[in-house]
C-alpha positions in Angstrom: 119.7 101.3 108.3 117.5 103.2 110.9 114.5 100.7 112.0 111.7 100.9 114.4 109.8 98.7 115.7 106.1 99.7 117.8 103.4 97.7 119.2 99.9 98.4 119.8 96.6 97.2 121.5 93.4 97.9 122.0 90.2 96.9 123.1 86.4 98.0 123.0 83.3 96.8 124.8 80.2 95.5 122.4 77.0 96.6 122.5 73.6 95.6 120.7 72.8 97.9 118.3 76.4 99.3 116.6 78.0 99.6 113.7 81.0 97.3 113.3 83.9 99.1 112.1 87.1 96.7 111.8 90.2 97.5 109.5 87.9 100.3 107.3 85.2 97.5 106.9 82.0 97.7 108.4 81.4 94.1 109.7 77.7 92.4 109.4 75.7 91.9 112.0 73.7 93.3 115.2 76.6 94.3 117.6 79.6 96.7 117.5 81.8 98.0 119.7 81.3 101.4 121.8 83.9 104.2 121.8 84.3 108.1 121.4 85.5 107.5 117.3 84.0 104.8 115.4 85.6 102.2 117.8 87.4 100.9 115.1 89.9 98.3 117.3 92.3 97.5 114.8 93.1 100.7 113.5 93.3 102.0 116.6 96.1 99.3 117.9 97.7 100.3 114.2 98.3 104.2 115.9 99.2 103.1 118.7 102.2 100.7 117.0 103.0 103.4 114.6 103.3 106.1 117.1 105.1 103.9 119.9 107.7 103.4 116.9 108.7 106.4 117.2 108.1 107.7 120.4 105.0 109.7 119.6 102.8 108.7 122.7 99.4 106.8 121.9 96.4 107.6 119.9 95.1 109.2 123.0 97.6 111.8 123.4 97.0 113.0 120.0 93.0 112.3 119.4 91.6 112.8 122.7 87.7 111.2 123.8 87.3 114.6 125.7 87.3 116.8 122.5 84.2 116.9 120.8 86.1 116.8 117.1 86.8 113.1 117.7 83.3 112.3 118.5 82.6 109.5 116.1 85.2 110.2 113.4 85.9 107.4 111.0 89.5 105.9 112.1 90.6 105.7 108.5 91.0 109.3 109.0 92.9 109.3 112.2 95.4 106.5 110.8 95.5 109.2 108.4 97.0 111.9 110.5 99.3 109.4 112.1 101.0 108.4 108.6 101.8 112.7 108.3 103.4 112.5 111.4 105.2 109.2 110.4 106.3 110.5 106.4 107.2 114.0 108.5 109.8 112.4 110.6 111.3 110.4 107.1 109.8 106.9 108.1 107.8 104.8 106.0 105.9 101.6 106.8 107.7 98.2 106.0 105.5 96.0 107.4 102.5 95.5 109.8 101.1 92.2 111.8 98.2 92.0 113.7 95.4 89.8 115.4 92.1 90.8 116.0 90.3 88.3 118.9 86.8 88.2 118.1 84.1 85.4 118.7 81.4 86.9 116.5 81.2 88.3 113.8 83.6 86.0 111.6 86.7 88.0 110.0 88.1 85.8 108.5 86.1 86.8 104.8 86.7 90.6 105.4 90.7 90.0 105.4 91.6 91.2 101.8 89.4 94.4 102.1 90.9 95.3 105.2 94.4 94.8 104.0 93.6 97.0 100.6 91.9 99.6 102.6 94.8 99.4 105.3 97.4 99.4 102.7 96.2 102.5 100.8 95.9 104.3 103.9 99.4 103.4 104.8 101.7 104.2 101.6 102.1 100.1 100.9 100.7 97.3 99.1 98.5 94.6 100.4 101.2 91.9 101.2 103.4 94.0 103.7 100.1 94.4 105.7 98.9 90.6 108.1 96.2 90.4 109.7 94.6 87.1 111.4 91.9 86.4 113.1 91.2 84.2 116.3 88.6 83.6 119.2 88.8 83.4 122.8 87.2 79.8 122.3 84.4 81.1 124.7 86.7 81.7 128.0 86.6 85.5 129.5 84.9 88.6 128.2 86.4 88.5 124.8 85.2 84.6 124.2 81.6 85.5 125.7 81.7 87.7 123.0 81.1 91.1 124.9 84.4 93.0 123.8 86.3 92.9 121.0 90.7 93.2 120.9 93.1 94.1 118.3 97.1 93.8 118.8 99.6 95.2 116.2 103.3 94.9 115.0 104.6 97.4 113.1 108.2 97.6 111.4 109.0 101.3 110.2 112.4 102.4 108.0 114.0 105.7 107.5 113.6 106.6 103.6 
């Protein structure tokens, strides 16, 4: 049985005045985080796992900020690309876990829509795809709430 594990992380600054992409979900409210794409941190920590599994680099190797084709792209469509390159080598997805570390807005009530959106995206179902949500209980920049971070787990097999 060939498995691989990856791991990913990322973070984003926030900003008055964005959208709030999280997990494919646009988030309520009157910040967002500010990146090249749509700054979505979780999906973007998802890449990174899935690539590190298998020794593809990181989402910035393959989806540079410096070309102007990335320049606000929805991530759903970069997570996208990265499954290709995962089903191309024979791999598929046997489970993810991940934390996002947010103090506002809550995302807790947006958890099933991510993991549906997630899991379509990925070739899964819904169960085989964790995601919790916790604070910085108001210590650094995360729990000031000025940036947002997403880690990820991800468990691939060989079909």
């Amino acid at each position: 049985m060939d498995l691989r594990i990856g791991f990913g992380v990322d973070v984003h600054r926030l900003e008055d005045g964005r959208k709030f992409m999280l997990g494919g979900v646009e988030l309520p409210g009157t910040i967002g985080p500010v990146g090249h794409s749509d700054a979505d941190v979780l999906i973007h920590a998802l890449c990174d796992a899935l690539l590190g599994a298998l020794n593809l680099r990181d989402i910035g190797f393959h989806f540079p900020d410096t070309d102007p084709r990335y320049k606000g792209i929805d991530s759903t469509i970069l997570l996208q690309n990265v499954m290709v390159l995962i089903k191309e080598r024979g791999y598929r997805l046997q489970n993810t876990d991940c934390t996002v570390i947010l103090e506002q807005p809550k995302v807790n009530p947006h958890i099933p829509a991510m993991q549906e959106i997630l899991a379509r995206l990925m070739d899964t179902t819904p169960d085989r795809v964790s995601i919790k949500a916790t604070t910085h209980e108001k210590v650094d920049s995360f729990g000031e709430g000025k940036a947002v971070k997403a880690y990820a787990v991800c468990l691939l097999m060989k079909d």
